[in-house]
C-alpha positions as CSV (number, residue, x, y, z in Angstrom):
1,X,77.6,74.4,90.0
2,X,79.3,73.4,86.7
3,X,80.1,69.8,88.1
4,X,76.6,69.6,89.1
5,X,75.6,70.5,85.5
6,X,77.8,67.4,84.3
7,X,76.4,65.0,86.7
8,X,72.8,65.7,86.0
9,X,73.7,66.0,82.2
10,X,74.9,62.7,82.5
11,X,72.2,61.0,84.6
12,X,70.1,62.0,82.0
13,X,71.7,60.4,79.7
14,X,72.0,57.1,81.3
15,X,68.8,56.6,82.7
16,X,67.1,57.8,79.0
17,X,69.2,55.1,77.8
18,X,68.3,52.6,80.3
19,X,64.6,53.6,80.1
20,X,65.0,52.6,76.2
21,X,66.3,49.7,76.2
22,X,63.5,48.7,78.8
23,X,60.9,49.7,76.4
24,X,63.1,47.6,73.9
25,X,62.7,44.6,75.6
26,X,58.8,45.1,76.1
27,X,58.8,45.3,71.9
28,X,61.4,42.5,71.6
29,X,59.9,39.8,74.3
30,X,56.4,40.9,74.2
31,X,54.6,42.8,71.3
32,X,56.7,41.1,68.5
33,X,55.6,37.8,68.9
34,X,52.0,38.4,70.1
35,X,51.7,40.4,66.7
36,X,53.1,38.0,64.6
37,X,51.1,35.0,66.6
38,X,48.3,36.6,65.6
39,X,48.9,36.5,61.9
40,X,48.5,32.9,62.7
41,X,45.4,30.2,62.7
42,X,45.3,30.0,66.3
43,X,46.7,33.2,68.0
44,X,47.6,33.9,71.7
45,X,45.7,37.2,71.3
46,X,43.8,39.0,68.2
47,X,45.5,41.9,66.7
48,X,42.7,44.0,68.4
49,X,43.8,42.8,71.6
50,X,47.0,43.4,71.0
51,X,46.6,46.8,69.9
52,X,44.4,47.1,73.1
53,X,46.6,46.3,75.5
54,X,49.8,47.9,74.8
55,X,47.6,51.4,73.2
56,X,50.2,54.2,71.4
57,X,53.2,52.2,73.0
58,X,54.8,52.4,69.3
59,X,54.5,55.9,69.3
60,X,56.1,56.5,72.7
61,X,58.9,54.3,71.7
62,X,60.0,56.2,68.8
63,X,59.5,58.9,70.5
64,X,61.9,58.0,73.3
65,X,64.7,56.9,70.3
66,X,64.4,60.1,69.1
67,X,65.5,61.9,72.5
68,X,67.9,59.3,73.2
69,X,69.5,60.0,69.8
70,X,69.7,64.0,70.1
71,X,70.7,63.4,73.7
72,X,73.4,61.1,72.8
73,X,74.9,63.3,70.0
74,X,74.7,65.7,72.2
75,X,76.3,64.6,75.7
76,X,77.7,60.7,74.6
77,X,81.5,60.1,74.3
78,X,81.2,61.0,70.9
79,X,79.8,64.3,70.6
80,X,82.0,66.9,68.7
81,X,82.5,68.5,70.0
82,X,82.6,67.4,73.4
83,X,79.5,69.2,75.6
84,X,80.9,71.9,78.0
85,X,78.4,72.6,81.0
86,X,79.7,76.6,80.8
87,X,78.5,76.7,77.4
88,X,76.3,73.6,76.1
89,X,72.8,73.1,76.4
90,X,70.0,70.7,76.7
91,X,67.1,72.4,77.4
92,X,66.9,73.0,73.6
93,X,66.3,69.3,73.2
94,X,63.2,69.4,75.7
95,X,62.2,72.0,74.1
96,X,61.5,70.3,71.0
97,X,60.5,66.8,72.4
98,X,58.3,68.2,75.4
99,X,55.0,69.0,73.1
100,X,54.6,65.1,72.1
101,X,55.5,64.4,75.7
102,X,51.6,64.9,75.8
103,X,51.1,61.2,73.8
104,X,52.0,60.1,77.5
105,X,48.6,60.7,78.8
106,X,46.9,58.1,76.5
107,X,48.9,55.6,78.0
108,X,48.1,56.1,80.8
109,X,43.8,56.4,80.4
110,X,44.7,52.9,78.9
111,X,47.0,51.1,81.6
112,X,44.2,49.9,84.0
113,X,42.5,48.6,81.5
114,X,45.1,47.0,80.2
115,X,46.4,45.1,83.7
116,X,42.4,44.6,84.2
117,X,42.6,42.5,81.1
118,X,46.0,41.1,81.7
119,X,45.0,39.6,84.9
120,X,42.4,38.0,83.3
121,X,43.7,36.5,80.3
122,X,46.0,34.9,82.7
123,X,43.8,33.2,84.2
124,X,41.4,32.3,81.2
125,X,43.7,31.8,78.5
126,X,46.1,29.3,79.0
127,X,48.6,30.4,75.6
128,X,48.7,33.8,77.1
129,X,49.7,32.7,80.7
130,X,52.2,30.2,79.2
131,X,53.4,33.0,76.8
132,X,54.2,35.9,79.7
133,X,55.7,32.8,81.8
134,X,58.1,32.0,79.1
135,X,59.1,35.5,77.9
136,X,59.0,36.9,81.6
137,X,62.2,34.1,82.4
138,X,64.5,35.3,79.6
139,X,67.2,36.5,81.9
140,X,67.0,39.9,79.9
141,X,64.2,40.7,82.0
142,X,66.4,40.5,84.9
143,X,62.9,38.9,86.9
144,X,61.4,41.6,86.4
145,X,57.6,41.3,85.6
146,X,55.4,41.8,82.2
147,X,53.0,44.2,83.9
148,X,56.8,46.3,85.8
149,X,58.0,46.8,82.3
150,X,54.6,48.5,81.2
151,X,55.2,50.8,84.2
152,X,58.0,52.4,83.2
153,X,56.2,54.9,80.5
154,X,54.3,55.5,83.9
155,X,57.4,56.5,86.2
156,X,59.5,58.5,83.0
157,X,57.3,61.5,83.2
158,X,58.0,62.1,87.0
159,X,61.4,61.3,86.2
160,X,62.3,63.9,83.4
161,X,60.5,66.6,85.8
162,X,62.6,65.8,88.7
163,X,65.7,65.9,86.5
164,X,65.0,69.0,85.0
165,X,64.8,70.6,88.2
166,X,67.6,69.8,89.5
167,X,69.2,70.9,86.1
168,X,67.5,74.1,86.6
169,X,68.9,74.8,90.1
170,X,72.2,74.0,89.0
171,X,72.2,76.4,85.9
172,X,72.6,80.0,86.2
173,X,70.0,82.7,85.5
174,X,72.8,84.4,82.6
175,X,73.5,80.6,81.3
176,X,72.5,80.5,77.4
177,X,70.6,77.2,78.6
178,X,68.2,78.8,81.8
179,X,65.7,79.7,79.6
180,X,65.3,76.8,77.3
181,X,65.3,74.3,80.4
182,X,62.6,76.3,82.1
183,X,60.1,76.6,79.4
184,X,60.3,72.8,78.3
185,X,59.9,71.9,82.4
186,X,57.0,73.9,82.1
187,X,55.2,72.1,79.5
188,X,56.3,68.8,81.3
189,X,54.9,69.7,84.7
190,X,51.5,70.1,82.9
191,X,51.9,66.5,81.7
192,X,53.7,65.2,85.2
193,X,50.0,66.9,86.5
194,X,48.4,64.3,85.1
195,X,50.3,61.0,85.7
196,X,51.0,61.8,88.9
197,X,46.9,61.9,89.3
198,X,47.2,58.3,87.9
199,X,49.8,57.0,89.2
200,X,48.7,56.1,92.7
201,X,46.2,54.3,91.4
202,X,48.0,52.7,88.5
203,X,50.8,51.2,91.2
204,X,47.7,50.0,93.6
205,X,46.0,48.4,90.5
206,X,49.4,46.3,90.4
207,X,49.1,45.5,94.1
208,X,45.6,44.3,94.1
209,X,47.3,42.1,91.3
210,X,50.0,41.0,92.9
211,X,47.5,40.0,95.8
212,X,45.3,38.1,93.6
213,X,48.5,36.3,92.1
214,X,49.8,35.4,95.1
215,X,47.1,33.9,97.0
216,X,46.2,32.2,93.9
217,X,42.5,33.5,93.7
218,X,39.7,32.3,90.4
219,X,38.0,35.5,90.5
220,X,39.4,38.8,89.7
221,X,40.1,41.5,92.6
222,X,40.2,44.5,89.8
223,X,36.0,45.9,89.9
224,X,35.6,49.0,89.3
225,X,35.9,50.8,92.2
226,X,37.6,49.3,94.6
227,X,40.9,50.4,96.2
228,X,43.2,49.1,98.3
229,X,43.0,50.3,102.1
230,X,45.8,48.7,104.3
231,X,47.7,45.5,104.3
232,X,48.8,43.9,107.3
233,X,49.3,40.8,109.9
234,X,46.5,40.5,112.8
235,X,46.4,37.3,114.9
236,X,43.2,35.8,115.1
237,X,41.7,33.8,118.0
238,X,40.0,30.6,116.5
239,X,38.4,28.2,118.0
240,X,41.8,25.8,119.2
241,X,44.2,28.4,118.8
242,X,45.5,31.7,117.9
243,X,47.0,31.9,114.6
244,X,48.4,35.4,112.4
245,X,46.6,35.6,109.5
246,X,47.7,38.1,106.3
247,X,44.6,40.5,105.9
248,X,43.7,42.8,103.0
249,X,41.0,45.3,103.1
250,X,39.7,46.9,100.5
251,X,37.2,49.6,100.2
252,X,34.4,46.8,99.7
253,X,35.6,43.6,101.2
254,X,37.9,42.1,103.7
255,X,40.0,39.3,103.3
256,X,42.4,37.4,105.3
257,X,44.5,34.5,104.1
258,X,46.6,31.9,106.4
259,X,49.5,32.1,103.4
260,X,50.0,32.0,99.6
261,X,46.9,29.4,99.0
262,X,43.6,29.6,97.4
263,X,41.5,32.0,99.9
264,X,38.0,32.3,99.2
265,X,35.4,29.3,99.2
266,X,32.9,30.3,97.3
267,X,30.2,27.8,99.3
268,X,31.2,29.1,103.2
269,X,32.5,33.2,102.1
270,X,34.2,32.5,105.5
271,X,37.5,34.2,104.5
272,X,36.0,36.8,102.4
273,X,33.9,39.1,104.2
274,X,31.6,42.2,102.6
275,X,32.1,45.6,104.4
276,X,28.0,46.4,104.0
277,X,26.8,45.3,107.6
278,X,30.0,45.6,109.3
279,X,31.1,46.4,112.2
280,X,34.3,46.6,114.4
281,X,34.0,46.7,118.2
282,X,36.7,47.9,120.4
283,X,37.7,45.0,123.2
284,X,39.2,47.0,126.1
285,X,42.9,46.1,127.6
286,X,42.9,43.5,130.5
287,X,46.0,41.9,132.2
288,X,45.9,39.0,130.2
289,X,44.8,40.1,126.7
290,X,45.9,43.5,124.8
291,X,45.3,45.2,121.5
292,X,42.4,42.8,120.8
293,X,38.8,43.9,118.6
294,X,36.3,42.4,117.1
295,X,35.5,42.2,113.5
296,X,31.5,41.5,112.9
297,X,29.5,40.8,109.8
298,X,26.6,38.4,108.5
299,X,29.0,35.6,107.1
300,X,31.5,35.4,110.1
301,X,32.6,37.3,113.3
302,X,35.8,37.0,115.4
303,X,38.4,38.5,117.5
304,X,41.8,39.8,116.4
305,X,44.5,41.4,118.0
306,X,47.4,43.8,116.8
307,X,51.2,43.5,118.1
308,X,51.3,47.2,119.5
309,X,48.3,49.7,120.6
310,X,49.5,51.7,117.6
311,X,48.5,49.2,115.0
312,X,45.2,48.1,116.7
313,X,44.2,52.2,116.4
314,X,45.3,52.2,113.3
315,X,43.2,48.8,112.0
316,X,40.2,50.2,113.9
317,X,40.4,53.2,111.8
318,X,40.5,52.6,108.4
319,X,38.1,49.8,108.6
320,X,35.4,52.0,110.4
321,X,36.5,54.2,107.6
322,X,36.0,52.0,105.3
323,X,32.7,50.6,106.7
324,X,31.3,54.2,106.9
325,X,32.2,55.0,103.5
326,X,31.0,51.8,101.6
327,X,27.7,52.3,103.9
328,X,26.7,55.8,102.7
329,X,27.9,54.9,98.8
330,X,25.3,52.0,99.2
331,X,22.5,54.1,100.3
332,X,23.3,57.1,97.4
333,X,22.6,54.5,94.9
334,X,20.2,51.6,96.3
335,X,16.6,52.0,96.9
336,X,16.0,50.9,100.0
337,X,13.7,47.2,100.7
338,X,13.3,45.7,103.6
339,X,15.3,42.5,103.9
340,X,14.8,39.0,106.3
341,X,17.1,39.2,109.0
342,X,18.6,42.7,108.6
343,X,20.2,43.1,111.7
344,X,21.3,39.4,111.7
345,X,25.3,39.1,112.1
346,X,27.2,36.0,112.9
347,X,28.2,35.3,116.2
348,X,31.9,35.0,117.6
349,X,32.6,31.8,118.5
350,X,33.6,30.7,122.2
351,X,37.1,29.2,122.0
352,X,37.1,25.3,122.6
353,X,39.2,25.9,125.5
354,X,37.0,29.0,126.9
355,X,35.2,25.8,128.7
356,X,34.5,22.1,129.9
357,X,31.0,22.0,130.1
358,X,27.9,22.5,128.4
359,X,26.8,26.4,128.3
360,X,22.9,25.1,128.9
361,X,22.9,21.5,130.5
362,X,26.5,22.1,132.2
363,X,27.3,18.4,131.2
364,X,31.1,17.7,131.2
365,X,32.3,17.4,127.7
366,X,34.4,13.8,127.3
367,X,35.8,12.2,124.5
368,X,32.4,11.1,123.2
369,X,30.5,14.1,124.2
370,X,31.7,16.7,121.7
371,X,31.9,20.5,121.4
372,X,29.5,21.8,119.2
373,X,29.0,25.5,118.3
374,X,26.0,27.3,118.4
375,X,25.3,29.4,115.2
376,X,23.0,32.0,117.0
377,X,25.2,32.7,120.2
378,X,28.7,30.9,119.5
379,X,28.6,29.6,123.0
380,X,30.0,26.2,123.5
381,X,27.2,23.5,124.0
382,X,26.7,19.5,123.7
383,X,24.9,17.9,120.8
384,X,21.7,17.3,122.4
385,X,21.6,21.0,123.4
386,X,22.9,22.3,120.1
């Protein structure tokens, strides 16, 4: 048990250093320079903005120096004299530090907010992106990202709880330090309460993000509101061939994406489609074709299929989910109007290869005789019938 009591005395240590010199770097790379740039003429950001987006950050820092120093005098090679886990304690050290642990929680009302504006400063203000591009490729980062570095106040909290209770279970009820480690894991837990409440959220907000970075959307994915559902690959049956498609549903919208490319066209709304008026449609199993249903909605419909049975149950379900859900939050806060063409949703279209002929004057299609799709049906019909 005493060995146990070094290792987890140690690992404390180590990653409260390591968590320091993280938020170093965050002061160093980032809120440094964009508080002295805006001293200047022209800044990158105002000192409101700055203030903004990184909150009581300061205060957490100095906070975290504090702990690291106590901790360090305490456990580090040069402690006199030299901590014995029979004898020495830590919990003391909590005790005193866990109260302004509570500084945490402002943090983290502030951190959606902050990636909210983050994400779009990078795209409407070219200093900024240009400044997190540059300071985000200093090898200290070790590639790590501007928006992973603000995490880490995020993840301590849940950290210093896990490691006091494993502490705890290693320290025996008649050790001078079982008291002192219990009470200051108590206080913590009702902080840890809290961020983990946030946290979920707080990593999907960098998801939706790291979405909208990577498929290189204009407008933002971060509305109030919306969550992130399920991620996946579906293969989708267009109209010359099958092709997998990445698709992202949120609680509002689906969107699917061929690869890292801009995704939405804001004329057609063909790869961006609005969960009010959905539907999904079970296709049942035949020899030829599994695991296939169809998605249908009033800017495009189609067929998809899933590589096992597993994942087409699963797709079916959290988009009916989904559907169901942003369907009854629309009617608790819309009046309801009638609308032209309610029950209007676009067809699925007939593969090219679904046929040779005209669907109405069975004409042979030939080279000049062309394919045309109807927009009410999606059968496959010749111009003059089109």
């Amino acid at each position: 048990m005493l060995l146990q009591r070094t290792r987890i005395a140690g690992e404390i240590l180590h990653t409260e250093r390591t968590y320091v010199e993280g938020l170093g770097l965050i002061e160093k790379l980032y809120i440094s320079p964009l508080l002295a740039s805006a001293q200047q003429q022209s800044p990158i950001l105002s000192r409101k903005d700055v203030r903004r987006l990184f909150a009581n950050f300061p205060d957490i820092i100095s906070l975290s120096r504090e702990l690291l120093c106590q901790l360090d005098a305490r456990l580090g090679p040069r402690a006199d004299p030299p901590w014995d886990p029979a004898t020495g304690r830590i919990g003391d050290i909590f005790m005193r530090i866990a109260p302004f642990l509570k500084m945490y929680s402002l943090y983290l009302r502030n951190f959606r907010s902050a990636l909210s504006d983050i994400s779009r400063w990078l795209g409407e203000n070219h200093e900024f992106a240009q400044f997190i591009q540059q300071a985000s490729s200093n090898p200290e980062c070790r590639e790590l990202s501007f928006q992973s570095y603000l995490l880490l106040p995020v993840q301590r909290i849940p950290r210093y709880k896990l490691l006091l209770e494993d502490l705890l279970k290693h320290t025996p009820r008649t050790h001078v330090d079982h008291q002192c480690i219990g009470d200051a894991l108590r206080t913590i837990e009702e902080v840890a309460t809290f961020v983990n409440e946030n946290i979920g959220e707080n990593e999907m907000t960098l998801n939706i993000i790291e979405i909208q970075r990577r498929l290189g959307l204009k407008e933002s994915l971060l509305v109030p509101g919306r969550r992130l559902v399920k991620t996946g690959t579906l293969t989708k049956i267009c109209r010359k061939s099958h092709q997998q498609r990445n698709f992202y549903l949120f609680n509002d919208i689906l969107i699917y994406s061929s690869g890292p490319a801009p995704l939405i066209d804001d004329h057609s709304g063909h790869r961006k489609v609005l969960l009010e008026g959905c539907k999904v449609m079970d296709i049942p199993d035949t020899g030829e074709w599994l695991n296939q249903f169809t998605i249908i909605s009033r800017e495009k419909s189609f067929i998809v299929y899933t590589e096992t049975a597993a994942d087409k149950v699963s797709w079916i379900a959290a988009l009916s989910t989904a559907i169901l859900d942003q369907r009854k939050a629309r009617e608790s806060t819309m009046m309801h109007f009638p609308r032209v063409a309610e029950n209007f949703d676009a067809p699925v279209w007939d593969p090219d290869e679904s046929t040779d002929r005209c669907y109405i004057c069975f004409r042979d299609f030939t080279l000049f005789m062309r394919r045309h799709h109807c927009r009410a049906c999606g059968k496959i019909v010749c111009n003059a019938c089109s």
